[in-house]
Legacy VTK file of the C-alpha trace (Angstrom):
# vtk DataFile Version 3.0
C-alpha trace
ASCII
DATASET POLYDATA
POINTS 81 float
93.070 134.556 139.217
92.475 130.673 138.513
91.185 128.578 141.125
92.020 124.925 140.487
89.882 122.359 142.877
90.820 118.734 143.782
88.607 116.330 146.105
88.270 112.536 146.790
85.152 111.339 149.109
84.227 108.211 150.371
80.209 107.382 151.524
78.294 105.197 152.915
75.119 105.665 151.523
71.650 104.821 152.865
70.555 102.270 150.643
70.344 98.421 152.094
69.801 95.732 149.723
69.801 91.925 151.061
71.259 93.361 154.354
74.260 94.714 152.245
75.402 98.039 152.473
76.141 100.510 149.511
79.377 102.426 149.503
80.667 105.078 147.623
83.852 106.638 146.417
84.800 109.195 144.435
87.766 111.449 143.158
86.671 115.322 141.532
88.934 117.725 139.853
87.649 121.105 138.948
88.845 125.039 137.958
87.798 128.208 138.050
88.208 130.746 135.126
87.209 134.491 136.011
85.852 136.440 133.088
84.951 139.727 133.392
82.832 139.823 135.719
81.404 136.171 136.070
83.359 133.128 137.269
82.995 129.927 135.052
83.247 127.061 137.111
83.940 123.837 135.151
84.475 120.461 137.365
84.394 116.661 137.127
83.874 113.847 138.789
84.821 109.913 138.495
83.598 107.375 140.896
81.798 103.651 141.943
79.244 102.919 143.925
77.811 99.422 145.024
79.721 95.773 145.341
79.918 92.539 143.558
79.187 90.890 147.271
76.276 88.651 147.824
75.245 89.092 144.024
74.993 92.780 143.851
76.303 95.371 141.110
79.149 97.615 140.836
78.302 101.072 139.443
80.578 102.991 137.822
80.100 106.717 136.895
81.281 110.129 135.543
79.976 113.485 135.783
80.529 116.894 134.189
79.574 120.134 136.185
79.396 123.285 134.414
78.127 126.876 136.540
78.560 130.628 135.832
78.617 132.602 139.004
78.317 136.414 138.760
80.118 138.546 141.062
79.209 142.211 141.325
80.103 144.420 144.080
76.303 144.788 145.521
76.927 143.478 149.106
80.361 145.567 149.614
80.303 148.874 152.011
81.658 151.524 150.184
82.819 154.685 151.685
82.041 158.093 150.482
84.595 160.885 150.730
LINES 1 82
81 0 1 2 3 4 5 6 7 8 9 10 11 12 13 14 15 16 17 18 19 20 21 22 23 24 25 26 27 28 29 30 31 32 33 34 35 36 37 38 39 40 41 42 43 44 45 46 47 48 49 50 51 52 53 54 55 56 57 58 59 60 61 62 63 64 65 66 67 68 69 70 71 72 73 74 75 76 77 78 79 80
């Protein structure tokens, strides 16, 4: 079964510079491939962070996620018969 993932987030981050905030947004698409048994996870992410106000800088960034997650059946009760 594929799992397909979709999320946008919007931040506003900690940082302070010249008594400007820093904000963040961000839209991430992702899926899920099962194989055998691990999951393989692939996702990706496209955002900005920062302003152009009051002489400050606009980031702009992309990131690639990759994870294997293994999934054997060690936490499951079985029953005996």
């Amino acid at each position: 079964k594929i799992i397909y993932r979709a999320g946008i987030h919007k931040q506003e981050t900690y940082y302070m510079i010249n008594g400007q905030g820093i904000d963040e947004t961000a839209v991430s698409l992702g899926v899920g491939l099962p194989i055998r048994s691990l999951f393989f996870n692939l996702s990706f992410e496209a955002g900005k962070r920062g302003t152009t106000d009051h002489g400050l800088y606009r980031e702009k960034y992309f990131l690639m996620n990759f994870s294997l997650t293994a999934f054997n059946g060690w936490f499951i009760k079985r029953k005996f018969q």
